[in-house]
C-alpha positions as CSV (number, residue, x, y, z in Angstrom):
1,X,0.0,0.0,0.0
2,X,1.3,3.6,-0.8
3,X,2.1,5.9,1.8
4,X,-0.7,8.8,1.0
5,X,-1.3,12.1,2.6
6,X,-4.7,11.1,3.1
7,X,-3.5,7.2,4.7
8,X,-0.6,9.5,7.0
9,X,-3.5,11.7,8.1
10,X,-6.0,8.9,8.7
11,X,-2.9,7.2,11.0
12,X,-1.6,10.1,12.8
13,X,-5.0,11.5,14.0
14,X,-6.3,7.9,15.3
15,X,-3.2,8.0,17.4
16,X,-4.0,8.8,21.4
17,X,-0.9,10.2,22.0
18,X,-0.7,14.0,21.9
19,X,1.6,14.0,18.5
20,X,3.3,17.2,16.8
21,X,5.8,18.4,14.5
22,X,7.6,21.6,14.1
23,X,10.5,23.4,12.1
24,X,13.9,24.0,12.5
25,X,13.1,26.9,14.5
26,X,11.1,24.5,16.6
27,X,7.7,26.7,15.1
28,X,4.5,24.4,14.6
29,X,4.0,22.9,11.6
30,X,1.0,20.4,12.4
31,X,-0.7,18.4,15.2
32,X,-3.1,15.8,15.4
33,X,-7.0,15.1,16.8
34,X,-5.8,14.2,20.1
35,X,-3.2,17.3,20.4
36,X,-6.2,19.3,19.4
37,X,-8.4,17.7,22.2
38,X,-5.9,18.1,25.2
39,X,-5.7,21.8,24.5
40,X,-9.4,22.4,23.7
41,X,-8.5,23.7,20.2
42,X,-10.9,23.7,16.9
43,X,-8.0,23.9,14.5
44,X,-4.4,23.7,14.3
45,X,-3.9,27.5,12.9
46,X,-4.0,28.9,16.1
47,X,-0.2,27.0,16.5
48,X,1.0,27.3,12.9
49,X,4.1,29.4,13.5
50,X,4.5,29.4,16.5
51,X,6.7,28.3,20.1
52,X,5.8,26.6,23.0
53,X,7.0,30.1,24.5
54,X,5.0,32.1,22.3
55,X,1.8,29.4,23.5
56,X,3.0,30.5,27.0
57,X,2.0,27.1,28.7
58,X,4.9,25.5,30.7
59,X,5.6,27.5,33.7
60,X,8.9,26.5,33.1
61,X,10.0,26.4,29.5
62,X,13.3,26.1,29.2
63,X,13.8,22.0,29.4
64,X,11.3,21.6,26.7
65,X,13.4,24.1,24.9
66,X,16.4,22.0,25.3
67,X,14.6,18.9,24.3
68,X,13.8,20.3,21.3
69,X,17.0,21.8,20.5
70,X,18.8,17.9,21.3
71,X,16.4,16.7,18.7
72,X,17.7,19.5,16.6
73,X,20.8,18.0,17.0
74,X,20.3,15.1,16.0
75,X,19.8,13.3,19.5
76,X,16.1,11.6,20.3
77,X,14.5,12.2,24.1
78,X,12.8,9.7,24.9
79,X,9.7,9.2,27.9
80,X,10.8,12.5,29.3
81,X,8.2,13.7,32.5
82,X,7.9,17.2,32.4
83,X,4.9,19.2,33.6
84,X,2.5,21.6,30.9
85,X,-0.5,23.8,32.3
86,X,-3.9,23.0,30.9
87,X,-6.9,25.8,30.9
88,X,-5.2,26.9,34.3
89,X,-4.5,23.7,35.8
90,X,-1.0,22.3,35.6
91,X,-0.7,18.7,34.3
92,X,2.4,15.9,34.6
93,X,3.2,14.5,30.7
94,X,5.9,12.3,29.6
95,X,7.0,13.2,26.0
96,X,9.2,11.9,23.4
97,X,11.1,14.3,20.4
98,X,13.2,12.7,17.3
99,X,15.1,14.4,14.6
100,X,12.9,15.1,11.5
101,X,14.9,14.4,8.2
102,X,14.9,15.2,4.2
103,X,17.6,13.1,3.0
104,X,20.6,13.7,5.5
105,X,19.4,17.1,6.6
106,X,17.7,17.6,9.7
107,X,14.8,20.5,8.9
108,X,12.7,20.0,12.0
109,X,11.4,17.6,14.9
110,X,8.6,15.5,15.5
111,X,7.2,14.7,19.1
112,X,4.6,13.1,21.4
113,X,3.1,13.4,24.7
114,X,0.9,11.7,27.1
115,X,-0.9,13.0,30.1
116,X,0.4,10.8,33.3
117,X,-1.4,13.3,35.9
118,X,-3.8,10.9,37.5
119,X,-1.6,7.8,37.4
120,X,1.1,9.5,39.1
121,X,-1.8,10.6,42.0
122,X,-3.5,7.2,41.8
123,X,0.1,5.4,42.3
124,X,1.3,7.9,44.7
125,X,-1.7,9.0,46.6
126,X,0.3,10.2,49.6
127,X,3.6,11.7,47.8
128,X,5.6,8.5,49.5
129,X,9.2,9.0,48.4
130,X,12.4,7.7,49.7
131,X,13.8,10.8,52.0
132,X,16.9,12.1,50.3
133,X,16.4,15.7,50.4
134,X,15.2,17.5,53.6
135,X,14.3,21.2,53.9
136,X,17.3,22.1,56.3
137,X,19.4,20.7,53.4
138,X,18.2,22.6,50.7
139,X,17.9,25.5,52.8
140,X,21.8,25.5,52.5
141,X,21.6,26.5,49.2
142,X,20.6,30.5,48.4
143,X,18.4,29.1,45.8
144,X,16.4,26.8,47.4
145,X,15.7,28.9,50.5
146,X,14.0,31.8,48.5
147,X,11.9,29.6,46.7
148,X,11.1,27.8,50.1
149,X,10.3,31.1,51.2
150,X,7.5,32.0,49.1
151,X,5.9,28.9,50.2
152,X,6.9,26.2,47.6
153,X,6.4,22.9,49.0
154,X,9.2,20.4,49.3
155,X,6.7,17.7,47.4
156,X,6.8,20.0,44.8
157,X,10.3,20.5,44.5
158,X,11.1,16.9,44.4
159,X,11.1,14.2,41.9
160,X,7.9,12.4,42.9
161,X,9.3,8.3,42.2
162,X,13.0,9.2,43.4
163,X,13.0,11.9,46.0
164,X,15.8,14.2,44.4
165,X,15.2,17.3,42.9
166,X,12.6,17.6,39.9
167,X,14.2,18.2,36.5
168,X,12.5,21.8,36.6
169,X,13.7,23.0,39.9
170,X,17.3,21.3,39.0
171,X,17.5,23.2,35.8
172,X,16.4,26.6,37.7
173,X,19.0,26.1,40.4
174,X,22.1,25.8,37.9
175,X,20.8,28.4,36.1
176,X,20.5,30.7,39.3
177,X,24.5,29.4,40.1
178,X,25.3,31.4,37.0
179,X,23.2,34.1,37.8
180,X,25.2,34.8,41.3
181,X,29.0,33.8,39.3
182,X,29.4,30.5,41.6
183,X,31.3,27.9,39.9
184,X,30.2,24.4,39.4
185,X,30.5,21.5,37.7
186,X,27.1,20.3,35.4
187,X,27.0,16.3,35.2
188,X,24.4,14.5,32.7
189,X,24.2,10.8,33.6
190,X,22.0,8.3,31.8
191,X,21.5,4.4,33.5
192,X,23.1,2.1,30.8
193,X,20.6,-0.7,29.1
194,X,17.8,0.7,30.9
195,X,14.8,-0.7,28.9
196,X,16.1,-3.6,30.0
197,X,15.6,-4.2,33.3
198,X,11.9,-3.0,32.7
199,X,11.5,-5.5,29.8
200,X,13.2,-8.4,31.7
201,X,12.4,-7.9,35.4
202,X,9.3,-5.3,35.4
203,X,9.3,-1.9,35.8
204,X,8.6,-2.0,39.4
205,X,12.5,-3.3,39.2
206,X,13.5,0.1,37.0
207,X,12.0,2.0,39.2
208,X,13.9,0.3,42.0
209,X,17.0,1.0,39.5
210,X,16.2,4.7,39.5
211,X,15.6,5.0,43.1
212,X,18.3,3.4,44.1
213,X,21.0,5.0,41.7
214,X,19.4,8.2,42.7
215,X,19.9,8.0,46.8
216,X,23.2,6.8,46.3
217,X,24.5,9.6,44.1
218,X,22.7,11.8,46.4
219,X,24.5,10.2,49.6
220,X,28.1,10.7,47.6
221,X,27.7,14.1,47.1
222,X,25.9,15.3,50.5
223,X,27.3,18.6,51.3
224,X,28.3,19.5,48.0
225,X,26.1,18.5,45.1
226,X,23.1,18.2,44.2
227,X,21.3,15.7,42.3
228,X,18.1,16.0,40.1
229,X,16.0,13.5,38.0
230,X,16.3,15.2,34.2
231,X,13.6,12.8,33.0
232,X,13.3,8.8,32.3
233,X,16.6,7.4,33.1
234,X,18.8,10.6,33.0
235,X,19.9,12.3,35.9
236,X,21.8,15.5,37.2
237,X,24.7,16.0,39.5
238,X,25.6,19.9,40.2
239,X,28.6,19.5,41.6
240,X,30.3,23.0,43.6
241,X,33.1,21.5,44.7
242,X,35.0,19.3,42.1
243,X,35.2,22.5,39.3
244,X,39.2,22.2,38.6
245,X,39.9,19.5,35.9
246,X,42.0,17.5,37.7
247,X,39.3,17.2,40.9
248,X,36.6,16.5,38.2
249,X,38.9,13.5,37.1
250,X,39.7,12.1,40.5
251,X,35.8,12.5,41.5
252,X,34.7,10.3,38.7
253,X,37.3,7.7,39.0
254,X,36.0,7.5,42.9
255,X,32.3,7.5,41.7
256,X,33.3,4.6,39.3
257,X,35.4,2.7,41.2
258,X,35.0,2.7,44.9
259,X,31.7,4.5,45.3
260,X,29.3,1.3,44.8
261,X,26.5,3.9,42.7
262,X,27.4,3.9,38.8
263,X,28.8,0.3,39.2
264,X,27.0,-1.8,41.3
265,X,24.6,-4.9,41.5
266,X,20.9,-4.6,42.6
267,X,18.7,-7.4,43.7
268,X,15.2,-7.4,42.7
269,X,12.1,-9.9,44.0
270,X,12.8,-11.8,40.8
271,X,16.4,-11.6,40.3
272,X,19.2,-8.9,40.6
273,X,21.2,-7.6,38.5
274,X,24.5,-5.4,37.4
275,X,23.8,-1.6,37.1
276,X,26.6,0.9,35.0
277,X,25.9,4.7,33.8
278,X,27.4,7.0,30.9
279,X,27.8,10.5,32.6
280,X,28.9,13.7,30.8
281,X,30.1,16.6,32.4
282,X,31.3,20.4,31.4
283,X,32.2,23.4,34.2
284,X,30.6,26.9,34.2
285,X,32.4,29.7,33.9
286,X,35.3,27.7,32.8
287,X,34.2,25.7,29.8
288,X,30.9,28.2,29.3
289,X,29.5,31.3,30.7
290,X,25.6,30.5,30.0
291,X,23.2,28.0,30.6
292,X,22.6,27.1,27.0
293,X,26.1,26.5,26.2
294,X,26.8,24.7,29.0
295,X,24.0,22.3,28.9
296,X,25.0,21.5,25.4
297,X,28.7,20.4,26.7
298,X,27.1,17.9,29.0
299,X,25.0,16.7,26.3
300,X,28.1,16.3,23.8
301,X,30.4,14.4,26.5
302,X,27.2,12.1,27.3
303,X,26.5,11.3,23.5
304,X,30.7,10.9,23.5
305,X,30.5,8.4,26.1
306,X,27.5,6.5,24.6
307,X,29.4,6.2,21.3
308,X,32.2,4.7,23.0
309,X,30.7,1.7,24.4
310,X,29.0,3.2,27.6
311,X,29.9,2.9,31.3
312,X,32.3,5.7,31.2
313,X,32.1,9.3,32.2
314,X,33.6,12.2,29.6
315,X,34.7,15.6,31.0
316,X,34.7,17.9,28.1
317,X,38.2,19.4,27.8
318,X,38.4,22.1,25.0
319,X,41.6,21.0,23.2
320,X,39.6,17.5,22.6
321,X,36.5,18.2,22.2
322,X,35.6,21.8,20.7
323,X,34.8,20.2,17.3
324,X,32.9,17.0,18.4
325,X,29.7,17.3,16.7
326,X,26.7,15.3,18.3
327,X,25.6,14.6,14.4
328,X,28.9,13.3,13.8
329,X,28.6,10.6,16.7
330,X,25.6,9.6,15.9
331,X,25.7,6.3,14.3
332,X,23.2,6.0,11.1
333,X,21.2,3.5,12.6
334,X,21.4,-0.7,12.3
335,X,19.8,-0.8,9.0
336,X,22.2,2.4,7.1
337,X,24.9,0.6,8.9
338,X,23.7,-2.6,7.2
339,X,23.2,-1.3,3.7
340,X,27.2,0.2,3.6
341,X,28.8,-2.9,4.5
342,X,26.8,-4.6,2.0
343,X,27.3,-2.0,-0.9
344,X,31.0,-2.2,0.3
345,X,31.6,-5.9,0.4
346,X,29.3,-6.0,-3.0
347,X,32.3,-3.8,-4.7
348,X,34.6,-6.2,-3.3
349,X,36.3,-9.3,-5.1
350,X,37.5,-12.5,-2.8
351,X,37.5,-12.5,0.9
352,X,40.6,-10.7,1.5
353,X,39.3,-7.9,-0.3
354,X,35.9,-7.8,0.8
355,X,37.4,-8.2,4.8
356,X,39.5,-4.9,3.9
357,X,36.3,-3.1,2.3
358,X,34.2,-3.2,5.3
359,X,36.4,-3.2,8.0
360,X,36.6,0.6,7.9
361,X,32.8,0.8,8.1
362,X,32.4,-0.8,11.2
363,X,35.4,0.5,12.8
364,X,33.6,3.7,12.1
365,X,30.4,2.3,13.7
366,X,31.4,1.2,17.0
367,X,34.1,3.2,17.1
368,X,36.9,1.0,17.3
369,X,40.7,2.0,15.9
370,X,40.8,-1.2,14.3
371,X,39.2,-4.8,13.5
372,X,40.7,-8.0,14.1
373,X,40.3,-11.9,12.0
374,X,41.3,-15.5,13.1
375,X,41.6,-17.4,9.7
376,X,42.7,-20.4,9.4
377,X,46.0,-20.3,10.7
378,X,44.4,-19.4,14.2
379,X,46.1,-16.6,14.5
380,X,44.4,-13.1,15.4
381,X,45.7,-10.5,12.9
382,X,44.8,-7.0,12.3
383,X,42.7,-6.5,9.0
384,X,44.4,-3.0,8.3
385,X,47.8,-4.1,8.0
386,X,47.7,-8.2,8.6
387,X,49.9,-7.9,11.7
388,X,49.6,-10.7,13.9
389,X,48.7,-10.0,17.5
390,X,49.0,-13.4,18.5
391,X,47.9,-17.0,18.6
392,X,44.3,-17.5,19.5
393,X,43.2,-20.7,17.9
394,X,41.2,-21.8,20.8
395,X,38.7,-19.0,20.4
396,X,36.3,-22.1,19.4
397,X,35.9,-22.9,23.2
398,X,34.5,-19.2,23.6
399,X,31.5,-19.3,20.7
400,X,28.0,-19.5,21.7
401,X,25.3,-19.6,18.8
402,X,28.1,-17.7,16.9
403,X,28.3,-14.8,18.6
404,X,30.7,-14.2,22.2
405,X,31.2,-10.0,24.1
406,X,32.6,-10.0,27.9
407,X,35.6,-8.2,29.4
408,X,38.3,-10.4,29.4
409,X,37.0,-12.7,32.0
410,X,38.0,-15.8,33.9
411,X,35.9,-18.0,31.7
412,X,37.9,-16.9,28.8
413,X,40.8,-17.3,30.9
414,X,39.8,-20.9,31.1
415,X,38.6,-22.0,28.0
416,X,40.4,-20.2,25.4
417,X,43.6,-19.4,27.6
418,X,45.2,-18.7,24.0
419,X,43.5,-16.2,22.7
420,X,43.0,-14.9,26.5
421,X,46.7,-14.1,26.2
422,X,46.9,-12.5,23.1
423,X,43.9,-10.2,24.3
424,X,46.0,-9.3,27.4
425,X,49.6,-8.9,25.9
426,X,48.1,-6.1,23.4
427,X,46.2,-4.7,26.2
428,X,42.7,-5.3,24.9
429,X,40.0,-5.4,28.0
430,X,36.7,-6.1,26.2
431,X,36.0,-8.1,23.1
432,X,33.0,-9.1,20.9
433,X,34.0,-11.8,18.2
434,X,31.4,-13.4,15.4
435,X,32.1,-16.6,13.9
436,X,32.1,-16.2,9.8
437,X,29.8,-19.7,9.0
438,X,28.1,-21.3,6.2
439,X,26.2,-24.2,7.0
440,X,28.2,-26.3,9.2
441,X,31.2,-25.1,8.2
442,X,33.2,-22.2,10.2
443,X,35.8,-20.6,8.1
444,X,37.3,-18.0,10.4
445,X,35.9,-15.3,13.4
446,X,35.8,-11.6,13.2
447,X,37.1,-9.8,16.8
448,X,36.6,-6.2,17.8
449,X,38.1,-5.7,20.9
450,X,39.1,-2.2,22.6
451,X,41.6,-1.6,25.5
452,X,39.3,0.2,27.6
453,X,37.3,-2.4,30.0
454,X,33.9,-2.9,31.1
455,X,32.8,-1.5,27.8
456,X,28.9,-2.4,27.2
457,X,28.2,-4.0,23.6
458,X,24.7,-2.8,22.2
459,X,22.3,-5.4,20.4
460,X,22.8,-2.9,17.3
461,X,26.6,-3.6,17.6
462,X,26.4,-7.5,17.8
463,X,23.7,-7.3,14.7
464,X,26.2,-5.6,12.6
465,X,29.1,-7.7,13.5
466,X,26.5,-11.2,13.0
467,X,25.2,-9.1,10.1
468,X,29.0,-8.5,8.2
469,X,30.1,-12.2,9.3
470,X,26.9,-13.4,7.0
471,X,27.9,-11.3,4.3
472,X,31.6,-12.9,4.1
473,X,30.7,-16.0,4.6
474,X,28.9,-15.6,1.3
């Protein structure tokens, strides 16, 4: 059936969700029925052209703002709580924003929202939160003890699920640290994987996930940071002590190595399970002197440590990172990915040839410096250059339905003790090898291993590598 204006129309207005799309200057272009009905609107020209700030409904505009300006970017949001005000009353919505693209160029956004208000009440009925924030604490903060002067409640200053500050009032703070010239240290952190303990354990055990990440980042930094819920799984550390580079560097390596919050294991009723984090962080004044700017650092260093493998914090240091572009790092997605190794290897003639073709291609994808092979002669060589790293013949032992990722672990130790050692004498930490079959008959493996460890591989990273061992085993 052919996509239609009338069949897209038909489609997008049965929807429920609240859905819209706008510009590159974030200005309406359309809406659906149900965007319509939330707001009590007849028609759609009322928005054509305009802002959420010209519309004048969020009492606090500026995270949607920088939603829409991530999308801009090139970045989705995803399941983000925020709070809108509806014909005076003000309402709790989780929304979602993606890139909108002609070809390769971004020219807009598209977005949806739902309205969460009366199950957050219904589940919540007494505001019930674990106690992480107090009012003598906040009070320490200039900030906080205006605000708690003009009679704004501590339930509504705090994140409803995890008890640290709501994204709004988080956002408002740091921006009221620039306002009075106090330097701090803005962190982005987002839960690695977290769709999966949802999908696999509940979401009773992601919210445990949340709640417990949440307290103990909150406990670490008592006294001296402060720690707000950004939306979904992201969170916020303000951070006034830990502003010079060097103290920003020894903090993190504390938080991920002794501190038991960004690397840790969590028991649910059903199970338990391993919990990591990808943080992002950027100073004010020294790396920017506005909100915006700032903001947009973090943002950067977080998609930075997303593209390389996750579980890692990036501090954004200026002779690095001035030119990383956010649309630079973002990967194409699994099935672009797909079609350039195939087009690639297509163009290629023999197995030598076709192993050289793609290899830069992936490299590129998950970010490695450089692919690896065990042929025949069981050694592990690099594809660029066909230097051998070392003998790793007994790689077999590790293969599992085809496909083996771990850091460099005592069951490799064990069973391929080989290839083990060859990992270790080049210093690699983590590795994610594919076996190249057809039929019953395994003609050599594919490795991409890196020499940082605990580095998470994504389902999109194994499908490419399963994906480019299909196409050269013909």
């Amino acid at each position: 059936m052919e996509m239609t204006v009338e069949l897209f129309d038909s489609i997008i207005n049965t929807s429920q969700d609240c859905v819209f799309w706008k510009d590159s200057e974030r200005r309406f272009l359309g809406v659906n029925q149900a965007f319509l009905d939330y707001y009590g609107f007849e028609s759609a020209d009322i928005l054509i052209g305009r802002t959420d700030e010209d519309m004048g409904w969020h009492s606090d505009p500026e995270p949607f703002k920088q939603d829409e300006l991530r999308a801009l970017a090139g970045r989705s949001t995803y399941k983000v709580q925020g709070k809108c005000i509806i014909r005076g009353e003000e309402r709790d919505i989780v929304a979602s924003k993606r890139p909108l693209y002609d070809g390769d160029r971004i020219v807009g956004l598209v977005g949806s929202f739902i309205d969460i208000t009366d199950v957050l009440r219904q589940k919540n009925p007494m505001g019930g939160r674990q106690e992480v924030y107090t009012i003598d604490k906040l009070r320490k903060y200039s900030f906080f003890d205006r605000i708690i002067d003009k009679k704004i409640s501590l339930g509504e200053i705090l994140d409803p699920l995890t008890g640290v500050i709501s994204r709004s009032y988080a956002v408002q703070f740091a921006q009221s640290l620039i306002d009075e010239h106090r330097p701090f240290t803005f962190t982005m952190i987002d839960l690695d994987n977290f769709k999966y303990f949802n999908d696999t354990f509940g979401h009773g055990a992601g919210d445990s996930v949340l709640i417990t990440v949440s307290g103990g980042l909150a406990r670490y930094t008592d006294g001296y940071g402060i720690v707000g819920r950004f939306g979904g799984d992201e969170l916020l550390l303000i951070d006034l002590h830990n502003t010079a580079r060097k103290d920003k560097r020894s903090f993190f390596e504390r938080l991920y190595s002794d501190a038991c919050v960004l690397r840790t294991n969590i028991e649910f009723e059903n199970g338990s399970s391993y919990i990591t984090a990808t943080s992002g962080a950027a100073s004010y004044p020294e790396d920017a002197d506005n909100f915006d700017d700032l903001f947009g650092l973090i943002d950067k260093m977080l998609y930075l440590g997303k593209s390389r493998g996750r579980n890692c914090y990036s501090v954004y240091d200026p002779e690095k990172h001035k030119n990383v572009e956010i649309k630079k790092l973002a990967n194409p997605g699994v099935f672009s990915s797909m079609q350039r190794l195939r087009a690639a290897a297509d163009g290629a003639e023999g197995f030598e040839e076709k192993l050289r073709a793609v290899a830069p291609l992936l490299a590129e994808g998950l970010q490695l410096s450089e692919l690896y092979y065990v042929g025949s002669d069981g050694k592990l060589r690099a594809v660029s250059n066909n230097d051998v790293m070392g003998e790793a013949s007994d790689i077999v032992g590790l293969m599992e339905e085809d496909m083996f990722y771990d850091n460099t672990s005592e069951r490799m130790e064990k069973d391929a003790p080989l290839f083990y050692a060859a990992l270790k004498n080049n210093g690699f930490e983590s590795v994610m090898s594919a076996a190249i079959r057809k039929g019953e008959l395994v003609s050599g493996y594919l490795v991409c291993a890196v020499k940082r460890g605990m580095r998470i591989w994504q389902e999109n990273e194994r499908a490419l590598l399963y994906y480019l061992a299909g196409l050269l085993a013909g």
